[in-house]
SERO-4910 file (N, C-alpha, C, O; in steps of 0.05 Angstrom, whole numbers):
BEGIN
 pado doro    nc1    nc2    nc3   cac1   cac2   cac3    cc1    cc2    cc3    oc1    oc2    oc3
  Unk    A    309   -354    -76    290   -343    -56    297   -314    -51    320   -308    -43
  Unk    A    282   -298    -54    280   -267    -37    292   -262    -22    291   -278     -3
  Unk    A    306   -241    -19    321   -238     11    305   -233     25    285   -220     16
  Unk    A    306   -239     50    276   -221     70    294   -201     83    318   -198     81
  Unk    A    271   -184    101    270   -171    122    261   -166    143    240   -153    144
  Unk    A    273   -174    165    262   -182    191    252   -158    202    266   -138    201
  Unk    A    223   -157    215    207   -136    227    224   -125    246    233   -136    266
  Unk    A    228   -101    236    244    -78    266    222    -67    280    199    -60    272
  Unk    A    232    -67    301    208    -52    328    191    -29    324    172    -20    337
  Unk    A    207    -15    292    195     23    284    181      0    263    195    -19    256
  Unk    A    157      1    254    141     -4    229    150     22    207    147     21    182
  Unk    A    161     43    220    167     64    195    183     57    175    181     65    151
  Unk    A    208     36    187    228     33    174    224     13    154    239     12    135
  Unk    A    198    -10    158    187    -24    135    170    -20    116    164    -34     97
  Unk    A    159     12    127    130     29    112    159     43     90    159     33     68
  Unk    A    177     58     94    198     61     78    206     51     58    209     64     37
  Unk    A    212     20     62    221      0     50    212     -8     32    223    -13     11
  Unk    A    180    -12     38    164    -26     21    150      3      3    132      1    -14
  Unk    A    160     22      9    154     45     -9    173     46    -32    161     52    -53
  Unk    A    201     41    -37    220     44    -49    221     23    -57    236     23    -77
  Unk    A    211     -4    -51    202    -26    -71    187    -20    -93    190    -16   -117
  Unk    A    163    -20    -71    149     -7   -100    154     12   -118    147      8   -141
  Unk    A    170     41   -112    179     61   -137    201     36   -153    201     32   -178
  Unk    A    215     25   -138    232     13   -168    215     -6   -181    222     -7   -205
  Unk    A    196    -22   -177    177    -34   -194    168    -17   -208    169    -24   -231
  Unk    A    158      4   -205    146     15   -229    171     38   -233    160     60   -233
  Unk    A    195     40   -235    212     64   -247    209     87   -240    217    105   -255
  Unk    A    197     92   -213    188    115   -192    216    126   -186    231    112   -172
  Unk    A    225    152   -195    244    163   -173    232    177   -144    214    195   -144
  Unk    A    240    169   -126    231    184   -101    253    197    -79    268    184    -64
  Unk    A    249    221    -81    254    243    -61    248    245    -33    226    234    -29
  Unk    A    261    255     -8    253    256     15    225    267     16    209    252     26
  Unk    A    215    291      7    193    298     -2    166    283    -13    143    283     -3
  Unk    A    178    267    -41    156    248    -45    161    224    -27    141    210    -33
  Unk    A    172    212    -11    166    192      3    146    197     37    134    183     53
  Unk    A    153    225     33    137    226     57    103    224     51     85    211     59
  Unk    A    109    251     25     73    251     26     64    229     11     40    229      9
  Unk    A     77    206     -2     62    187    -12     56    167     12     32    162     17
  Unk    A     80    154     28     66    139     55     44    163     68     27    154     84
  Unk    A     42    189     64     20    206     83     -5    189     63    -22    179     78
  Unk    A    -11    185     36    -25    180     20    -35    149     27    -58    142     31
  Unk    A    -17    135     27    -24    114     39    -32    104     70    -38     81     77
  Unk    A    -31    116     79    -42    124     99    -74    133     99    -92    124    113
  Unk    A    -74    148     85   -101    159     75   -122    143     70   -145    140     79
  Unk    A   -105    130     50   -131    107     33   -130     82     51   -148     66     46
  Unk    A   -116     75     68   -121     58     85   -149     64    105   -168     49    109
  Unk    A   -145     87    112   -162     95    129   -196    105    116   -218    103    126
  Unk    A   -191    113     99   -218    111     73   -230     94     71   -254     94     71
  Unk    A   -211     69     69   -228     48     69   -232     32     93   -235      8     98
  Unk    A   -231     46    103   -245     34    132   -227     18    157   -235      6    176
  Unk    A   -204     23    148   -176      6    166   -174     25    187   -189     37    202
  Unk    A   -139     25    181   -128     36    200    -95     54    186    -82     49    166
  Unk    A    -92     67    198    -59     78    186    -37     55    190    -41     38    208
  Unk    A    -13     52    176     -4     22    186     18     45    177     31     41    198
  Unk    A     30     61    166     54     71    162     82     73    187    106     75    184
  Unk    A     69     70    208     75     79    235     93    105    236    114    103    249
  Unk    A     86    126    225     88    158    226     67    166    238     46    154    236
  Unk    A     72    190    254     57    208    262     56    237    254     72    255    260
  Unk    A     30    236    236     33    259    215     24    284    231      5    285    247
  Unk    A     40    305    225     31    333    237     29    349    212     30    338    189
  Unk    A     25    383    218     23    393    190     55    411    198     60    425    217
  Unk    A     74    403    175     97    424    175    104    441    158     86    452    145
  Unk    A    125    447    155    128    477    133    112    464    102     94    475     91
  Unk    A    125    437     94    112    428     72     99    402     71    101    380     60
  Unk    A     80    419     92     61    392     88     63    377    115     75    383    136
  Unk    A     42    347    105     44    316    126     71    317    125     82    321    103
  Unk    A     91    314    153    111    297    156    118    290    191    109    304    209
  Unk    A    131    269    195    142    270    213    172    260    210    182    242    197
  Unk    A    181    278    227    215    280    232    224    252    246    246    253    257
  Unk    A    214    234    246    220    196    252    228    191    224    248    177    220
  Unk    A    214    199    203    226    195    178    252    199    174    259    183    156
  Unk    A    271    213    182    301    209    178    306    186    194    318    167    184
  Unk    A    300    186    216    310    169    224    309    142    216    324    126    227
  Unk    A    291    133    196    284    109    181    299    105    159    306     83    149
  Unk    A    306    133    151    328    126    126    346    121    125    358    109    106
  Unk    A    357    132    156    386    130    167    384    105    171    406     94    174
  Unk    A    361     89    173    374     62    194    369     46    163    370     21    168
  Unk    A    363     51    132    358     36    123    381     33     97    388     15     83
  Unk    A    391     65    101    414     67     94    443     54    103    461     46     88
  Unk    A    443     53    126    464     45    143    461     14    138    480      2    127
  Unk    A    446      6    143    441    -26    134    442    -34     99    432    -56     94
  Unk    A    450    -20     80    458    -15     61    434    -35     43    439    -56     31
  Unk    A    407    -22     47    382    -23     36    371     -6     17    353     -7      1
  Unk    A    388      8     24    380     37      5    398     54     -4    410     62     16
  Unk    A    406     65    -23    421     87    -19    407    111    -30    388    114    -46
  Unk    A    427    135    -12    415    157    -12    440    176    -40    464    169    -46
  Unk    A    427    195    -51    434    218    -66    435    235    -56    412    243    -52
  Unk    A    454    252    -46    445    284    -42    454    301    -55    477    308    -50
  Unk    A    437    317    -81    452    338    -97    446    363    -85    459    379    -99
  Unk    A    435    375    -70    435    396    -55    454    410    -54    477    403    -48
  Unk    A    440    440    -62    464    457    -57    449    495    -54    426    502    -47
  Unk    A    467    505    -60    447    538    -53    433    546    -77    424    569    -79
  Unk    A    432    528    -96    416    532   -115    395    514   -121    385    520   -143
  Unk    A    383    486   -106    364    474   -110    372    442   -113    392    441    -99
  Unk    A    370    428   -118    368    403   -119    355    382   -106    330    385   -107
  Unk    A    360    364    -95    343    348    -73    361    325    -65    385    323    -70
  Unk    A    344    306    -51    354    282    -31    345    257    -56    322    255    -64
  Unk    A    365    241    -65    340    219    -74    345    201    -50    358    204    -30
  Unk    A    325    173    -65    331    152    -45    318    128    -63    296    130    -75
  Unk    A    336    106    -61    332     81    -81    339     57    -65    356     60    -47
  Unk    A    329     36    -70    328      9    -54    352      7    -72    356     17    -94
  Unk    A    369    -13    -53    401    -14    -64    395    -44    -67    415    -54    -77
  Unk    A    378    -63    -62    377    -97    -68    360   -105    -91    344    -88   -100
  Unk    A    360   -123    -99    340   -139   -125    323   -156   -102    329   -155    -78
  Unk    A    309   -167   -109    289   -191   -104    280   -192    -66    277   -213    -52
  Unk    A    278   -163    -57    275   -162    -34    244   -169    -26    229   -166    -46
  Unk    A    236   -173    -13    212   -193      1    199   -171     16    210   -153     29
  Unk    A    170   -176     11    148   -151     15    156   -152     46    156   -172     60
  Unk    A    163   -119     56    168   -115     82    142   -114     90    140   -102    112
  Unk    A    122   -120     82     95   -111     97     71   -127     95     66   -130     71
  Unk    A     61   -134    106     28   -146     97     20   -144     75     21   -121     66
  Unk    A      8   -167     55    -11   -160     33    -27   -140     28    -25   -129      7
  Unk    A    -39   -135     40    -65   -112     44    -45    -84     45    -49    -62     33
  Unk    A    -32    -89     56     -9    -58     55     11    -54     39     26    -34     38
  Unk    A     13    -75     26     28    -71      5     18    -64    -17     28    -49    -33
  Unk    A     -6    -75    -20    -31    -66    -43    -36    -44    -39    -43    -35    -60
  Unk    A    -37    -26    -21    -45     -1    -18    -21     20    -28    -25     40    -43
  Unk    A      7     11    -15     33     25    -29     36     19    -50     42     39    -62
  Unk    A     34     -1    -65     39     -6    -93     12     20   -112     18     37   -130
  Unk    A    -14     15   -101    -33     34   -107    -23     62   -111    -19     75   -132
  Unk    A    -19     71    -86    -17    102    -82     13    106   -109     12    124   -125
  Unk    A     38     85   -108     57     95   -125     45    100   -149     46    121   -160
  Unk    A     29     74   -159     13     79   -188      2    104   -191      7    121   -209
  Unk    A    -17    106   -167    -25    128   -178      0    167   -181      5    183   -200
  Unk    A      9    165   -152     28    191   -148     50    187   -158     54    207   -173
  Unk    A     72    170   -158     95    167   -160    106    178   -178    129    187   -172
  Unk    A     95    181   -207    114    199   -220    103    232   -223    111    248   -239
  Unk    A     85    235   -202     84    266   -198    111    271   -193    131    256   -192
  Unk    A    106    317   -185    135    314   -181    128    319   -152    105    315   -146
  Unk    A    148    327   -131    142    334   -113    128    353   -100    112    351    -81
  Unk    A    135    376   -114    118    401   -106     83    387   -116     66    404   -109
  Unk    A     75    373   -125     52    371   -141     39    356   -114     16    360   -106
  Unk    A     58    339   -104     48    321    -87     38    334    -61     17    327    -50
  Unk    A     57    354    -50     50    381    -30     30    387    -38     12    378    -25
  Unk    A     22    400    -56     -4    418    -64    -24    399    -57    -44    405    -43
  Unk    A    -18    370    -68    -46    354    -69    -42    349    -37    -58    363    -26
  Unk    A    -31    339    -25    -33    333      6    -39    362     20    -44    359     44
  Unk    A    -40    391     13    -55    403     23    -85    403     20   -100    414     36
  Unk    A    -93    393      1   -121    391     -6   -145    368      9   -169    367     11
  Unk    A   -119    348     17   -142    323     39   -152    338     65   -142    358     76
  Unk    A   -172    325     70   -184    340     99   -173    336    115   -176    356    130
  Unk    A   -154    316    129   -135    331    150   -120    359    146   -120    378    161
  Unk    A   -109    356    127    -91    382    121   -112    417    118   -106    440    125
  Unk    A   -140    403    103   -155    428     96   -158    440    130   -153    463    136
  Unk    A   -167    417    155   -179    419    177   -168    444    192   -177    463    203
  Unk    A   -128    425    184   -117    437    207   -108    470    199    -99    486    216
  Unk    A   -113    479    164   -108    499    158   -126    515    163   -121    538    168
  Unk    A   -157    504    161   -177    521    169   -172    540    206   -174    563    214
  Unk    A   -163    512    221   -148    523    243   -131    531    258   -128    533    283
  Unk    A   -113    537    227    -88    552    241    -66    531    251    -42    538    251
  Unk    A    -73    508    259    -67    483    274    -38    471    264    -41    448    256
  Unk    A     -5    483    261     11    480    249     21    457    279     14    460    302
  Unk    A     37    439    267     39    421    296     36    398    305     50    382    316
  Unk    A      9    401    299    -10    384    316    -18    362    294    -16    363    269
  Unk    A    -27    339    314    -24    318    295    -50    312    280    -73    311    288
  Unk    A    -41    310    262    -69    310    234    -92    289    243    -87    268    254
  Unk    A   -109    295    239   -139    275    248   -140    262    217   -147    276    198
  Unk    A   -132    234    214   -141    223    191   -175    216    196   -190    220    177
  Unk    A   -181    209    211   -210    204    212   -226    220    194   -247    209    186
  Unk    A   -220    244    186   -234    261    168   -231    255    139   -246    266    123
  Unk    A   -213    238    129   -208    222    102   -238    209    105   -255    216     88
  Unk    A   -245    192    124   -261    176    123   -290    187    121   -306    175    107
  Unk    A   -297    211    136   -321    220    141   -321    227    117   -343    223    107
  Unk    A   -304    238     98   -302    259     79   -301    240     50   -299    250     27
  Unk    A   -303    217     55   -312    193     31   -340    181     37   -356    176     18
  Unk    A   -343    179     52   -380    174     70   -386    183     62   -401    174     45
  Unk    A   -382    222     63   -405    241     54   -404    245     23   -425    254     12
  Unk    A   -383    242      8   -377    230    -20   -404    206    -34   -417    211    -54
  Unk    A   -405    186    -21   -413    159    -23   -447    160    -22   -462    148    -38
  Unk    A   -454    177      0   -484    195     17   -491    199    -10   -500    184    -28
  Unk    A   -484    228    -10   -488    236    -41   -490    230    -69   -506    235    -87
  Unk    A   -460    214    -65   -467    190    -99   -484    178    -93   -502    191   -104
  Unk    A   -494    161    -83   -523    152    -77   -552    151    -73   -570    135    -79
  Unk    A   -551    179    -58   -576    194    -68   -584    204   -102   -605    202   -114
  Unk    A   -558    213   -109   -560    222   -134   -567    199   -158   -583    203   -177
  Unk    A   -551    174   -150   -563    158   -171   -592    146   -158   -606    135   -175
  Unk    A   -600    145   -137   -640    140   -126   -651    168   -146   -670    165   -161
  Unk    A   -644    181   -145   -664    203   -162   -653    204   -185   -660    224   -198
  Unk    A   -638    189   -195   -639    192   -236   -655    169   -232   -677    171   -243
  Unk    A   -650    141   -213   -678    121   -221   -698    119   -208   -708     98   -200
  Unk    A   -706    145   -205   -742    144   -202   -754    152   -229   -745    165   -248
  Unk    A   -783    138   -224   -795    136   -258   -794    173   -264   -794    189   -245
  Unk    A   -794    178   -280   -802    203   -295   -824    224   -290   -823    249   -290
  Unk    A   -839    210   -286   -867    224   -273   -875    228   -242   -896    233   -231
  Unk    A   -847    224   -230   -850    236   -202   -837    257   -202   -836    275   -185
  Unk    A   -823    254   -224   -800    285   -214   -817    310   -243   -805    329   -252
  Unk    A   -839    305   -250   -854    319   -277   -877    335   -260   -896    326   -247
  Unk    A   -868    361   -263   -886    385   -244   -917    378   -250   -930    374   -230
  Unk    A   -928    374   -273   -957    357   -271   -974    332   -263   -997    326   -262
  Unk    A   -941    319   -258   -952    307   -237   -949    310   -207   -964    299   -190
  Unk    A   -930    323   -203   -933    334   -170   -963    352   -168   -970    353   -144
  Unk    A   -980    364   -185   -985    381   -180  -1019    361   -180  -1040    369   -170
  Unk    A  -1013    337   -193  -1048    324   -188  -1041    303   -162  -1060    292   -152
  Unk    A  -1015    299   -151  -1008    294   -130  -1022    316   -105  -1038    313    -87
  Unk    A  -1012    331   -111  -1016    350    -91  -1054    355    -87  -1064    357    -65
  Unk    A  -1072    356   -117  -1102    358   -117  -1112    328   -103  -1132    328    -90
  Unk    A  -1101    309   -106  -1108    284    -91  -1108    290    -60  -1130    288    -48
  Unk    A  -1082    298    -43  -1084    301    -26  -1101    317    -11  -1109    312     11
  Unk    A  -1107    347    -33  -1127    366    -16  -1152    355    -13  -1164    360      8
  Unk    A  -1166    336    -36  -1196    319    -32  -1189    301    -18  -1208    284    -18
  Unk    A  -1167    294     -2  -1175    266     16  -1179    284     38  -1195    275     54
  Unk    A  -1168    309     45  -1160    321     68  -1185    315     93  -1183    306    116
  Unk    A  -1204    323     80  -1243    320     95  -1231    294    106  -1225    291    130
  Unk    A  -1229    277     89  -1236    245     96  -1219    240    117  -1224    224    135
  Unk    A  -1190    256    115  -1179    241    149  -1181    259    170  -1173    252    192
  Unk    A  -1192    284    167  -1199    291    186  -1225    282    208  -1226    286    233
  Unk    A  -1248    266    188  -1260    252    195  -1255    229    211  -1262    222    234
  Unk    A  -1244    221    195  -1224    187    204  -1208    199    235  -1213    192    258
  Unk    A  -1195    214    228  -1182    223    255  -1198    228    284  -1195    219    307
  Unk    A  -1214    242    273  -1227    260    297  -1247    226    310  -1244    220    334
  Unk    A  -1261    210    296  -1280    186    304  -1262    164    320  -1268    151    340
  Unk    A  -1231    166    302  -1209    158    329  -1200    161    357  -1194    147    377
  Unk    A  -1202    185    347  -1198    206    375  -1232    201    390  -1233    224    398
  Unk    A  -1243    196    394  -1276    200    396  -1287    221    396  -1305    225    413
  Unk    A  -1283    237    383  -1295    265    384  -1320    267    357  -1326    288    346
  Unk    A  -1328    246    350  -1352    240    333  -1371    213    347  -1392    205    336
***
């Protein structure tokens, strides 16, 4: 049987967990960097599709990017409980933080539905590199919003993922109603005996109108 993991009071510290599950299922290395903006990502598509954020972070916009600074403190507590271990090659010439689930056969810290969504987002991001992942998390509409307003700080409005797939969806939709309308509505000769129909009925409802109105 699976080892489990009993729900801690921070949901961050199981949104973590079940992130670093998933990179070692699929051979994902992940960085302090990429684990933030991929739970920011999942986050995202939760809320796209019509949920809710379940990561339990509170994303603001900082020097690079979605993060919140609760995130150490999740590593620390997941590290210390010897769940994870951390790398640090850092030095004055570059390197980074890794971070790797230190158990085998550990047991989904999270709901089905949220684990399907982290397993998703790794498929899709996980072997970006990090800087790639910054760039692309400046490009969602929280991040575009708060850059449009200057807004460094303050906590990101995911609700705009959602409006901003609606009006995605609006559009795909309209677009495919007008490739399937027949041919000869969108054919300028026939708009244009459309249009001569209308001017010869014109008499007739003004007629019709005005005998309505009683003015005949």
């Amino acid at each position: 049987m699976p080892p489990s993991f009993s729900q801690p009071p921070d949901p961050l510290v199981s949104s973590v967990l079940a992130l670093l599950k998933a990179a070692k299922e699929q051979g994902c290395d992940v960085n302090r960097t990429k684990l933030a903006k991929l739970l920011y990502f999942a986050d995202l598509k939760a809320v796209e599709e019509g949920g809710t954020a379940f990561s339990g972070a509170t994303w603001r916009w900082r020097n690079y990017g979605p993060y919140d600074n609760a995130l150490m403190r999740a590593e620390s507590t997941i590290v210390s409980a010897d769940l994870a271990e951390r790398h640090d090659d850092r030095d004055e010439t570059g390197g980074s933080c890794t971070l790797r689930l230190a158990i085998d056969g550990l047991a989904d810290p999270l709901p089905p539905e949220h684990m399907e969504i982290i397993r998703t987002v790794v498929r899709e991001y996980g072997r970006k590199g990090a800087t790639a992942l910054k760039n692309l998390s400046y490009k969602t509409p929280p991040m575009v919003e708060a850059q449009a307003a200057g807004d460094r700080e303050v906590i990101l409005n995911l609700s705009r993922a959602r409006r901003a797939r609606q009006a995605r969806e609006l559009i795909a939709r309209h677009r495919r109603q007008r490739a399937s309308q027949p041919q000869r509505l969108r054919d300028p000769a026939a708009a244009a005996d459309l249009l001569k129909d209308h001017e010869a009925l014109a008499e007739l409802r003004r007629r019709a109108n005005a005998r309505a109105l009683g003015e005949e």
